[in-house]
DSSP file (Angstrom, degrees, kcal/mol; ACC not computed):
  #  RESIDUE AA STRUCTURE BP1 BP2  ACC     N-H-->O    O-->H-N    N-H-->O    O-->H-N    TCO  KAPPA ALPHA  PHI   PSI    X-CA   Y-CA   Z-CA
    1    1 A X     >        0   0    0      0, 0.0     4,-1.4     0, 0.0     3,-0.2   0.000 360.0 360.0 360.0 -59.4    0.0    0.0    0.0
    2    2 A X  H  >  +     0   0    0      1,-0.2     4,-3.0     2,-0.2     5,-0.3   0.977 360.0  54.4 -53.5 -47.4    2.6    2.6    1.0
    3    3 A X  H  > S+     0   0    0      1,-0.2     4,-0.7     2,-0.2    -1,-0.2   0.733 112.4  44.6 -64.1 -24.7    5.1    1.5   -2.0
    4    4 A X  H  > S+     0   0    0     -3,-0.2     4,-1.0     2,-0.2     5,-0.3   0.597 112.6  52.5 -93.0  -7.0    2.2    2.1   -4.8
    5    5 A X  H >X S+     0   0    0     -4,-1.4     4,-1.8     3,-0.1     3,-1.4   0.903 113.2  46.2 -77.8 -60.1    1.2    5.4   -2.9
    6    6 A X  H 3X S+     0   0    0     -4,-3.0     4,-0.8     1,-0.3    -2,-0.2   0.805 113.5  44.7 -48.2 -34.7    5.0    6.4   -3.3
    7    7 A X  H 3X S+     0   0    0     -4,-0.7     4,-2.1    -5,-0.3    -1,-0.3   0.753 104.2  67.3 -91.3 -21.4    5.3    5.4   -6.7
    8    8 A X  H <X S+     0   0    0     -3,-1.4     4,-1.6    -4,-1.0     5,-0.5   0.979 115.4  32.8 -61.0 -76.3    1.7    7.3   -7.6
    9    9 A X  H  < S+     0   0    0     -4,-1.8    -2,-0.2    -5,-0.3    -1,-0.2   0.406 105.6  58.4-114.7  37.9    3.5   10.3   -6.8
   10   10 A X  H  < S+     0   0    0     -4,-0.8    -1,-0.3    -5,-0.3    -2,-0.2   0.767 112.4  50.4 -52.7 -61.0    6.8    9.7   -7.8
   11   11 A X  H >< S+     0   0    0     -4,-2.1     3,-1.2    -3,-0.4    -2,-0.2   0.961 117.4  44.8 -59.4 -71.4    4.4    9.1  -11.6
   12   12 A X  T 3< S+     0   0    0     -4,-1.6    -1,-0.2     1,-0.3    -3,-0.2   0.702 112.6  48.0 -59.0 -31.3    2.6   12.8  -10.7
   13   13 A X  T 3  S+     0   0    0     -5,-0.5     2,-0.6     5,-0.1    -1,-0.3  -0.185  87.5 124.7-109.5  41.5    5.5   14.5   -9.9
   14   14 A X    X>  -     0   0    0     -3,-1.2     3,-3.3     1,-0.1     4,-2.1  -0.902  63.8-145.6 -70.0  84.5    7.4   13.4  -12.8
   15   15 A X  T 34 S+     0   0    0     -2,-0.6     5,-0.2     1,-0.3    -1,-0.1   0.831 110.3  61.7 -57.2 -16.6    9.2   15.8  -15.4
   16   16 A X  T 34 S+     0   0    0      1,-0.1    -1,-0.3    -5,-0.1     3,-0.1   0.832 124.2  17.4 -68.3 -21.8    7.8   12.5  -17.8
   17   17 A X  T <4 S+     0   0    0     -3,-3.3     2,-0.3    -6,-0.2    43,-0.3   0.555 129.0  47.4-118.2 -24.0    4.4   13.4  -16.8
   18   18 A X  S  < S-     0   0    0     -4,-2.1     2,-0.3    -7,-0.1     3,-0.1  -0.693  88.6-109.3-122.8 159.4    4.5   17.0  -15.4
   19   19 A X        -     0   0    0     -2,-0.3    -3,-0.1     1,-0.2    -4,-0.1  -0.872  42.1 -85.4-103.3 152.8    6.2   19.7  -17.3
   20   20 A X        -     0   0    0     -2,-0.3     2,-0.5    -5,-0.2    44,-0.3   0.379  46.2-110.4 -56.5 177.8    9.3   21.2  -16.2
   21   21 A X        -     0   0    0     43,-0.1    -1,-0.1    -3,-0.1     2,-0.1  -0.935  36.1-149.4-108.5 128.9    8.8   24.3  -13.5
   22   22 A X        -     0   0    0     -2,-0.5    44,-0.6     1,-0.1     2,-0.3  -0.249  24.9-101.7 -56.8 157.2    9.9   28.3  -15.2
   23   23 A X        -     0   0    0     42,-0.1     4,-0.5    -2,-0.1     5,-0.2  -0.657  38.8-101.6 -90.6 169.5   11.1   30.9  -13.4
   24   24 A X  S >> S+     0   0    0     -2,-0.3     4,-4.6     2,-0.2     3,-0.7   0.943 117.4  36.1 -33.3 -71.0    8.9   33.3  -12.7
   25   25 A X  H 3> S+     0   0    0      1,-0.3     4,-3.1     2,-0.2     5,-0.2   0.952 114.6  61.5 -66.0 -41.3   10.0   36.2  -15.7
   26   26 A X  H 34 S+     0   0    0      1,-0.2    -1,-0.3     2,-0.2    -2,-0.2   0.484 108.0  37.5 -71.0  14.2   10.7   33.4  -17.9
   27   27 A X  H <> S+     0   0    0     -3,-0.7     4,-1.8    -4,-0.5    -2,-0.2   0.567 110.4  61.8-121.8 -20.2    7.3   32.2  -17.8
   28   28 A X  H  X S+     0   0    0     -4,-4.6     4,-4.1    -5,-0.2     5,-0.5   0.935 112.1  45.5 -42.6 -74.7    5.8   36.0  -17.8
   29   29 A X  H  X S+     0   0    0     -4,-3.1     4,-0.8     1,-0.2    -3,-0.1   0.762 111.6  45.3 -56.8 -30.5    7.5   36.2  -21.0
   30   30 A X  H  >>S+     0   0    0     -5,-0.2     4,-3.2     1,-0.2     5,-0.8   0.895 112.9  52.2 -54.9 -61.0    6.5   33.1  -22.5
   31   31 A X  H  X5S+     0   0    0     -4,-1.8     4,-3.2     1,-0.2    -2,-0.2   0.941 107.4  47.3 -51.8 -29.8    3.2   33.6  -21.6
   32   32 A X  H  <5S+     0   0    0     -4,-4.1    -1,-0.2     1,-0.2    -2,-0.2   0.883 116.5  58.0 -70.5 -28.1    2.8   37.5  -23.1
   33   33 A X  H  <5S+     0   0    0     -4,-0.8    -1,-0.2    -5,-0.5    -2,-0.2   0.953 125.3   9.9 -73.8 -63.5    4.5   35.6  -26.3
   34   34 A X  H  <5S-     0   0    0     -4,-3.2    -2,-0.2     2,-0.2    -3,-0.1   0.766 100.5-113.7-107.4 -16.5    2.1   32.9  -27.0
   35   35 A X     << +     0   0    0     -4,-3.2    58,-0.6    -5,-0.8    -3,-0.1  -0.037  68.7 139.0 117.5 -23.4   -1.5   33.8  -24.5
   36   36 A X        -     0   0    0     -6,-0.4    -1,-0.3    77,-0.1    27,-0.2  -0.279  54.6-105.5 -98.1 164.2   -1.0   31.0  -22.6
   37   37 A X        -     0   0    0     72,-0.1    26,-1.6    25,-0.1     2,-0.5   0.387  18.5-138.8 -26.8 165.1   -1.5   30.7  -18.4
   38   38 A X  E     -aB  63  91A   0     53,-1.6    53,-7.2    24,-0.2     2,-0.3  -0.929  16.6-155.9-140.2 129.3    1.2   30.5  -16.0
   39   39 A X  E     - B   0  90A   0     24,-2.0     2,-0.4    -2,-0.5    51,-0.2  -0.959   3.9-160.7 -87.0 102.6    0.5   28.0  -13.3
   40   40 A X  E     + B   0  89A   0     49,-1.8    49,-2.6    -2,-0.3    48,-0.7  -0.801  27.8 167.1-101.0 143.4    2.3   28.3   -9.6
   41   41 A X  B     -d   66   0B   0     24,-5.4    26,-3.7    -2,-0.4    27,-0.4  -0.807  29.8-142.3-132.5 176.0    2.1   25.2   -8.1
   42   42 A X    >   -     0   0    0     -2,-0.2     3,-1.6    24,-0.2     6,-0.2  -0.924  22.1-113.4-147.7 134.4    3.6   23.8   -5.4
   43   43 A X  T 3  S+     0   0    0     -2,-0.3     3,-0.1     1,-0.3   -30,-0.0  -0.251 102.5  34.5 -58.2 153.2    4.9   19.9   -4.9
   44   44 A X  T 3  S+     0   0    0      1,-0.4    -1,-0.3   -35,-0.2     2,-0.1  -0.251  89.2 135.3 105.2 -39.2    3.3   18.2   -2.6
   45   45 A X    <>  -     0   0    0     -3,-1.6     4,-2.9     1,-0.1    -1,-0.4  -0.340  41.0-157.4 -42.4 100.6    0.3   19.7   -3.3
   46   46 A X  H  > S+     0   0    0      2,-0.2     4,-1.4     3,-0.2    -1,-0.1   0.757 101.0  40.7 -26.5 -51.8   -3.2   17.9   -3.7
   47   47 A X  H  > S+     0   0    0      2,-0.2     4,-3.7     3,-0.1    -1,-0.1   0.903 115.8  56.9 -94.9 -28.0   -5.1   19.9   -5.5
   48   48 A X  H  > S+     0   0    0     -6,-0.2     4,-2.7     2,-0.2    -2,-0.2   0.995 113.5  43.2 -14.0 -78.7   -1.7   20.5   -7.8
   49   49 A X  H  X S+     0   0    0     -4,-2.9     4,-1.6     1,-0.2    -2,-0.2   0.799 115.3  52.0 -57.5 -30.3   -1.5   16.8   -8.3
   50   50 A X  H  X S+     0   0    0     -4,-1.4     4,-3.8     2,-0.2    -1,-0.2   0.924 108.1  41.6  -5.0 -97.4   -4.8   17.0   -8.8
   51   51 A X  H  X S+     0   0    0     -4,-3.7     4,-1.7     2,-0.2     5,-0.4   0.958 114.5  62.5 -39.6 -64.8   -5.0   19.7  -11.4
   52   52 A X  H  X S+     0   0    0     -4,-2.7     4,-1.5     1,-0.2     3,-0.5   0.775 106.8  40.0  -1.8-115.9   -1.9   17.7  -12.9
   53   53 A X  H  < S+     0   0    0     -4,-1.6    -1,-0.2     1,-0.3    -2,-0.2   0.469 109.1  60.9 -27.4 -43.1   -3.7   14.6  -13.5
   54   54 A X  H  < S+     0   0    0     -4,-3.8    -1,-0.3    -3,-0.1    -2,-0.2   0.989 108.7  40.3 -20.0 -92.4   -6.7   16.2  -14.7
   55   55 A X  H >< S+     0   0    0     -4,-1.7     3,-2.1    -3,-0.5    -2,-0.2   0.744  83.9 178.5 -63.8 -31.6   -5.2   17.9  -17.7
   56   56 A X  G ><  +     0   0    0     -4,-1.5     3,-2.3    -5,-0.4     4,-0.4  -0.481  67.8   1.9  82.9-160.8   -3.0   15.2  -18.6
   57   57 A X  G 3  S+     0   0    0      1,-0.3     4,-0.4     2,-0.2    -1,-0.3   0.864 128.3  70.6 -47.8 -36.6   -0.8   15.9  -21.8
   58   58 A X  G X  S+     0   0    0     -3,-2.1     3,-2.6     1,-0.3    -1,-0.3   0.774  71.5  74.8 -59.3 -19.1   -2.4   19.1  -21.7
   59   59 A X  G X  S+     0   0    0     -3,-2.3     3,-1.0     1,-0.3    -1,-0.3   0.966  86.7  69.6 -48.6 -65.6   -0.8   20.4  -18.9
   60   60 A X  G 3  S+     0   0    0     -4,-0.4    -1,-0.3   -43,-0.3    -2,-0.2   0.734  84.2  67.1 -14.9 -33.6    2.3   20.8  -21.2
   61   61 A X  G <  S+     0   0    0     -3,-2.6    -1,-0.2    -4,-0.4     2,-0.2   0.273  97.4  70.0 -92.8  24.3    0.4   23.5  -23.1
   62   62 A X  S <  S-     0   0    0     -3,-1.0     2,-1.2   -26,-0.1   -24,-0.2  -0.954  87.1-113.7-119.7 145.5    0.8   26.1  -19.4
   63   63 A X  B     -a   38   0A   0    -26,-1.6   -24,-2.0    -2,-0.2   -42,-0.1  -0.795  30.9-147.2 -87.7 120.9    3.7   27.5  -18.2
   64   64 A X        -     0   0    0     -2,-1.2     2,-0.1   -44,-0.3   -43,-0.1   0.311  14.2-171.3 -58.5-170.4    4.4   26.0  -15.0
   65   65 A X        -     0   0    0    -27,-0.1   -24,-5.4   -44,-0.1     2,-0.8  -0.334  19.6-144.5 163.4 103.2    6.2   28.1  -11.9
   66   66 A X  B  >  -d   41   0B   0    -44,-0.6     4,-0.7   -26,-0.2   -24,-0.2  -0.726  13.8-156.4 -95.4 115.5    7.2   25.7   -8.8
   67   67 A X  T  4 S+     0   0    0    -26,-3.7     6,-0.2    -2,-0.8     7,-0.2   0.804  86.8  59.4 -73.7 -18.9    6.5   28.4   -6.0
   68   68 A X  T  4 S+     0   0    0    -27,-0.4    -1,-0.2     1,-0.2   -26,-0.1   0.882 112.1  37.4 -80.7 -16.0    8.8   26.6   -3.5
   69   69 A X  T  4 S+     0   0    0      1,-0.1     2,-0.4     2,-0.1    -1,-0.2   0.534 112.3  57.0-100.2   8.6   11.9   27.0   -5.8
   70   70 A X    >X  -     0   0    0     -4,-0.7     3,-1.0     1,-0.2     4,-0.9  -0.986  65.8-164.7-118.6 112.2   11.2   30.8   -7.4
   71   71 A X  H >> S+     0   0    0     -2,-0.4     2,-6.1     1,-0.2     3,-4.9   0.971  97.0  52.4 -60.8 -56.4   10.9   33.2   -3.9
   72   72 A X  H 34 S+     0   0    0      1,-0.3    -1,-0.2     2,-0.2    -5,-0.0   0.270 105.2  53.6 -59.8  32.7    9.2   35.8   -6.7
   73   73 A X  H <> S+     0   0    0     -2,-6.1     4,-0.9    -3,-1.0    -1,-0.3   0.236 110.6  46.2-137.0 -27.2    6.9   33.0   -7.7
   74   74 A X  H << S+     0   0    0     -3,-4.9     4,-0.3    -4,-0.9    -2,-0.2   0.652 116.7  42.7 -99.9   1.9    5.9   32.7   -4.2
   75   75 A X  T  < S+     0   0    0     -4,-1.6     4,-0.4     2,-0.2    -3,-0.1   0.595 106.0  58.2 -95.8 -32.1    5.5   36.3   -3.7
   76   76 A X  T  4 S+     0   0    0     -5,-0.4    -2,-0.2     2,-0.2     3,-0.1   0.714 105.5  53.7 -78.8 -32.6    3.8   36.8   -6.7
   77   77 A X  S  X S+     0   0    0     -4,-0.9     4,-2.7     2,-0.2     3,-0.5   0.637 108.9  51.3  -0.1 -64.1    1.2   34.1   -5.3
   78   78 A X  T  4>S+     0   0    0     -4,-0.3     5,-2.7     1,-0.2    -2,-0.2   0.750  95.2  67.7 -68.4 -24.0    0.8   36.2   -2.1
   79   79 A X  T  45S+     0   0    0     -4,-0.4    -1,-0.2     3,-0.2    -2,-0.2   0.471 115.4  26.0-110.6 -30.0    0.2   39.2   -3.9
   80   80 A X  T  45S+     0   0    0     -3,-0.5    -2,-0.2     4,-0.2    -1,-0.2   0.743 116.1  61.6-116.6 -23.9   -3.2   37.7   -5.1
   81   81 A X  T ><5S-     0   0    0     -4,-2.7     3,-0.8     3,-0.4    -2,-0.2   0.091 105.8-114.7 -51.9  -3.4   -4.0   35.2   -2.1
   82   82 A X  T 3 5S-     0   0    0      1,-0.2    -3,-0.2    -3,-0.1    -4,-0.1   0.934  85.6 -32.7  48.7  45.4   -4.1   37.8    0.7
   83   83 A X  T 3 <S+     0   0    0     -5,-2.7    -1,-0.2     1,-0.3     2,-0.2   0.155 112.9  92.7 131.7 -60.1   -1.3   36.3    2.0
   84   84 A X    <   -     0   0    0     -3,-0.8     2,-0.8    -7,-0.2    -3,-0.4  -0.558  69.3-112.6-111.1 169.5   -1.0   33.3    1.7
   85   85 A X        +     0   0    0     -2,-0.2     2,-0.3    -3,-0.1    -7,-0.1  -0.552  47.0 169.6 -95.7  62.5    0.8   30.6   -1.0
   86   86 A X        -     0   0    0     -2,-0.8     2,-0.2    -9,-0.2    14,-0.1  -0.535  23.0-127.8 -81.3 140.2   -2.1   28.9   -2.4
   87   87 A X  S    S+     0   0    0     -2,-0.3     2,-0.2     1,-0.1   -46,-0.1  -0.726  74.2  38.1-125.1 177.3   -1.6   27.0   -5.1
   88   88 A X        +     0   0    0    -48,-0.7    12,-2.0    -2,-0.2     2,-0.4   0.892  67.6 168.6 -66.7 151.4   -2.4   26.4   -7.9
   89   89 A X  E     -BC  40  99A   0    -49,-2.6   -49,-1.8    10,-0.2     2,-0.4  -0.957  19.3-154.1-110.4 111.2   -2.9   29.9   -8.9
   90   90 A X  E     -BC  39  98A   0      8,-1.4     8,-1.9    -2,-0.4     2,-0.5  -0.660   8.3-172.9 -78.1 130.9   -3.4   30.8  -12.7
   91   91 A X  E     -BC  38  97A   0    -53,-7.2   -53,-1.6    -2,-0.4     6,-0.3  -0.980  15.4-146.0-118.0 140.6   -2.4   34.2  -13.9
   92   92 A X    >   -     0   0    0      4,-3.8     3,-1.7    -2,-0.5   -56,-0.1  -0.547  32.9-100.8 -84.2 166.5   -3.4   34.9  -17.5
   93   93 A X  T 3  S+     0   0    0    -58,-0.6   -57,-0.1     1,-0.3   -58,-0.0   0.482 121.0  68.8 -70.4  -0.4   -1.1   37.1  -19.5
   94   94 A X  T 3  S-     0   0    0      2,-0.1    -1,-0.3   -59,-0.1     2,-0.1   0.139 121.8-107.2 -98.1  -4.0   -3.2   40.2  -19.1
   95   95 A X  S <  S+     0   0    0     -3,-1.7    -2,-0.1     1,-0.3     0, 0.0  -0.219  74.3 144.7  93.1 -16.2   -2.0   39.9  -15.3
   96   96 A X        -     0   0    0     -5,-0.1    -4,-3.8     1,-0.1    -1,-0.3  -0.157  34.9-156.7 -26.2 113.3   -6.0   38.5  -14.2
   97   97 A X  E     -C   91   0A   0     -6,-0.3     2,-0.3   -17,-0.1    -6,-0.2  -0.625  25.9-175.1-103.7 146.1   -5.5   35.9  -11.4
   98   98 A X  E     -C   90   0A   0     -8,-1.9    -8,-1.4    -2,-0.2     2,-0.6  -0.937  19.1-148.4-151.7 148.9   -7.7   33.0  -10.1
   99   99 A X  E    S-C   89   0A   0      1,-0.3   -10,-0.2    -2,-0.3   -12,-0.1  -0.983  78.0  -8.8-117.8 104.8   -6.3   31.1   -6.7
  100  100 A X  S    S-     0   0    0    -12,-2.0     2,-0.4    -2,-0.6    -1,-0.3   0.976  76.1-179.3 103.5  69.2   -7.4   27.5   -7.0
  101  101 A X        -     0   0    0     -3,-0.2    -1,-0.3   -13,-0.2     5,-0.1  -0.891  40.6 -90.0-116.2 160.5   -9.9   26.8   -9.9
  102  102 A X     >  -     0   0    0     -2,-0.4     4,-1.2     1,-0.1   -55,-0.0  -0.229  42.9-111.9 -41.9 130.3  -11.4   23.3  -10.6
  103  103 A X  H  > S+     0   0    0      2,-0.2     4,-3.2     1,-0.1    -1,-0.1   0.772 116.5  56.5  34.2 -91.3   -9.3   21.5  -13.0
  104  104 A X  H  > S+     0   0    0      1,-0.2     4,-0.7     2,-0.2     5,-0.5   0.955 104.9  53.2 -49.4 -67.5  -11.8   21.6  -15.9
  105  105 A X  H  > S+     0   0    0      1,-0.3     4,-0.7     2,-0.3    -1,-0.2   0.660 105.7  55.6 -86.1 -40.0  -12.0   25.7  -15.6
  106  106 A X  H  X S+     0   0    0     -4,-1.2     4,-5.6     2,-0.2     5,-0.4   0.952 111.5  45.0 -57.2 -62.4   -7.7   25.6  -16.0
  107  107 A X  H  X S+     0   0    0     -4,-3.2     4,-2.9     1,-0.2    -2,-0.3   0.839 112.0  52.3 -43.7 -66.0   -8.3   23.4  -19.5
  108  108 A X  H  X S+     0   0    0     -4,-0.7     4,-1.1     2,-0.3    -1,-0.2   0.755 113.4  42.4  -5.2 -44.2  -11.1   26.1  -20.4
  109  109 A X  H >X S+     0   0    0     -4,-0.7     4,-1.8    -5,-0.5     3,-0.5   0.922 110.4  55.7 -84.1 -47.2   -8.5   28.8  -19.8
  110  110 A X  H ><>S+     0   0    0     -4,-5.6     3,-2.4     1,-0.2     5,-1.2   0.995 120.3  34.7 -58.2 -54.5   -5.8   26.7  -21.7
  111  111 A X  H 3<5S+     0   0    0     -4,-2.9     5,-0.3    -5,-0.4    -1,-0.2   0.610 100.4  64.6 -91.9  22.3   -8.2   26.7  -24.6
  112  112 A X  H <<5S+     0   0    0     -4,-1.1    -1,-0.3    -3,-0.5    -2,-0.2   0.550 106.7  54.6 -93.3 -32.3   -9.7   29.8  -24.3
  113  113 A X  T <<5S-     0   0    0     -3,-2.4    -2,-0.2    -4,-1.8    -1,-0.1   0.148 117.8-116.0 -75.9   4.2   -5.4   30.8  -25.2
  114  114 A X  T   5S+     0   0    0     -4,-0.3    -3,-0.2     2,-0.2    -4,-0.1   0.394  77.3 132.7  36.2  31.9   -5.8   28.8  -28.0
  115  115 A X      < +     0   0    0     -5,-1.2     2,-0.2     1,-0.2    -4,-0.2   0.000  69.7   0.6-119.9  45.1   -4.0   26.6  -27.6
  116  116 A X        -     0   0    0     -5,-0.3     2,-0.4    -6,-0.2    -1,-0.2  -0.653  43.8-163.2 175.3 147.5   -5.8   23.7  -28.3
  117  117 A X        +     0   0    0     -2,-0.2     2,-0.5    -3,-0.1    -5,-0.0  -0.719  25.3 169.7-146.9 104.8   -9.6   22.9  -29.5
  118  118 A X        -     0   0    0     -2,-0.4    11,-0.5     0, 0.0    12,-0.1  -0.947  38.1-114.7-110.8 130.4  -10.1   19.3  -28.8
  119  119 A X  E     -E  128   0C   0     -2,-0.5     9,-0.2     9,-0.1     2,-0.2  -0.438  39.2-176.1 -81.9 136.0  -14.0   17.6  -29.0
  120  120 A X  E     -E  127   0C   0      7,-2.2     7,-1.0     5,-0.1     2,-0.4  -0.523  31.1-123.8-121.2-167.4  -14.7   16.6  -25.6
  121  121 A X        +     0   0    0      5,-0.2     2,-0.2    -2,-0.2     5,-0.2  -0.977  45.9 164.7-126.6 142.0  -18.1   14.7  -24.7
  122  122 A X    >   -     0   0    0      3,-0.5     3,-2.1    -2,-0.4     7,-0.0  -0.704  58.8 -73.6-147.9-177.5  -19.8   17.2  -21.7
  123  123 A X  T 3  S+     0   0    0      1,-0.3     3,-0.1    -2,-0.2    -2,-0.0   0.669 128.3  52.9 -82.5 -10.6  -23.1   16.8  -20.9
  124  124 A X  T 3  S-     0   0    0      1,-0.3    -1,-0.3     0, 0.0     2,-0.2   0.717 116.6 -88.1-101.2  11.8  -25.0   18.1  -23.8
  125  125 A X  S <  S-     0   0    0     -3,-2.1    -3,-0.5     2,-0.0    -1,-0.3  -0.456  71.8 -17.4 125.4 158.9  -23.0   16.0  -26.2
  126  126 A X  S    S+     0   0    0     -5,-0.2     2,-0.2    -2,-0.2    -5,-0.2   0.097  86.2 128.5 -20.5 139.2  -19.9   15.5  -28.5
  127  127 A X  E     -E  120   0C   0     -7,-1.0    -7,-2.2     4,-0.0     2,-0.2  -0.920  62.8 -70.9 176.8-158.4  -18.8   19.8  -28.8
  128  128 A X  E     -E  119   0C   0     -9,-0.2    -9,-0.1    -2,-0.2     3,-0.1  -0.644  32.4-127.4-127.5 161.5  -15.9   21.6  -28.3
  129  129 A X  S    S+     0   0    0    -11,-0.5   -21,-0.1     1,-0.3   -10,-0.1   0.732 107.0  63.2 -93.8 -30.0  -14.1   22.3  -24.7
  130  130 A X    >   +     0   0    0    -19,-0.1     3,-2.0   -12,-0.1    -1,-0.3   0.667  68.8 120.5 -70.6 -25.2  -14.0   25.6  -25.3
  131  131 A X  T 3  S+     0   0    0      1,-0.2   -23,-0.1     2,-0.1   -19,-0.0   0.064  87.4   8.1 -35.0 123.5  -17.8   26.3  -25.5
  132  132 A X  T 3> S+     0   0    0      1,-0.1     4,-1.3     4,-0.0    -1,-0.2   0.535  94.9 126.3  70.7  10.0  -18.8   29.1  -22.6
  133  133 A X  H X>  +     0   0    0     -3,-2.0     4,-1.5     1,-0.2     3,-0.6   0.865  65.7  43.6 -43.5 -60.7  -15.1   29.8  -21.7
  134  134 A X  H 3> S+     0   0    0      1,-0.2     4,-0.6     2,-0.2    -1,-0.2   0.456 109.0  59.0 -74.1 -13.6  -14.6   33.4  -21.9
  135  135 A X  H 34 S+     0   0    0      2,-0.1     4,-0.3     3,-0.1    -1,-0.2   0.540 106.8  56.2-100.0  -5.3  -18.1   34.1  -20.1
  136  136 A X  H XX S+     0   0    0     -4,-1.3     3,-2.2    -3,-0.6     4,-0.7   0.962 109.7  36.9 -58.0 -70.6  -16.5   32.0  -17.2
  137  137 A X  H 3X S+     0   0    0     -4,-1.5     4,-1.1     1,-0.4    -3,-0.2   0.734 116.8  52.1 -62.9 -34.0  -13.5   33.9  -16.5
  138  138 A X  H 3< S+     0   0    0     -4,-0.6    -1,-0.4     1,-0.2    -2,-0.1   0.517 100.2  64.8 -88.0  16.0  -15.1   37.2  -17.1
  139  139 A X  H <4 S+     0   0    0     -3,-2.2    -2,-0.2    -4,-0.3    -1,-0.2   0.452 103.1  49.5 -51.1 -38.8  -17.6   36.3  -14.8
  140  140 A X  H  <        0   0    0     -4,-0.7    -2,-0.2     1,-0.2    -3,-0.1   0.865 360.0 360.0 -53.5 -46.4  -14.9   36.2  -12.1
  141  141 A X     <        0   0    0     -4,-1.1    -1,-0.2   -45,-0.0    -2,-0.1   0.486 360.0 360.0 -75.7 360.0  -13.5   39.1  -12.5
């Protein structure tokens, strides 16, 4: 029991599975370059591994930002948390923050950057993932 829990997230916290962690500015810059999110996460992290495992291959297609190894990743975090180093946090490239969204609503955001439009099956049928994206997030704000 312990040795397949250890090896579960050995496999989650993988650079084979997870994509590598940015520094903070290089992942500002990426993002302003191509639209897409920058994710601070932090290992260890449930709803990280979580999110992780959700998106799957897709994660690749966010810039990642490991808050325990960037201090300005964890500061940058605080800055929108009240305080605190809640992970995951998504910032869009337009500087608009959301501290801790579902999973799904990070994919939404990834294709909402375009940067993917994959037919998903949701509950009104075969459609696209992207469908009602942009009236989430500006619904946040």
């Amino acid at each position: 029991m312990v040795l397949s829990a250890c090896v579960a997230f050995a496999a989650v916290n993988s650079p084979l599975v997870f994509p590598p962690s940015l520094g903070t500015e290089q992942a500002r810059r990426r993002s302003a370059a191509d639209g897409r999110p920058v994710i601070h996460w932090r290992p260890g992290c449930r709803c990280c591994g979580r999110s992780r495992f959700t998106l799957g291959r897709d994660a690749r297609r966010a810039h990642w930002v490991g808050i325990r190894r960037d201090p300005a990743a964890a500061a940058s975090v605080r800055a929108v948390a009240d305080g605190n180093e809640t992970a995951p946090t998504v910032v869009l490239p337009d500087g608009q923050a959301r501290v801790g969204p579902e999973p799904e609503r990070v994919r939404e955001l990834l294709c909402a950057a375009g940067s993917f439009r994959v037919p998903r099956l949701h509950p009104g049928g075969i459609g696209s993932a992207c469908d009602g994206v942009s009236s989430w997030w500006s619904a946040q704000t």
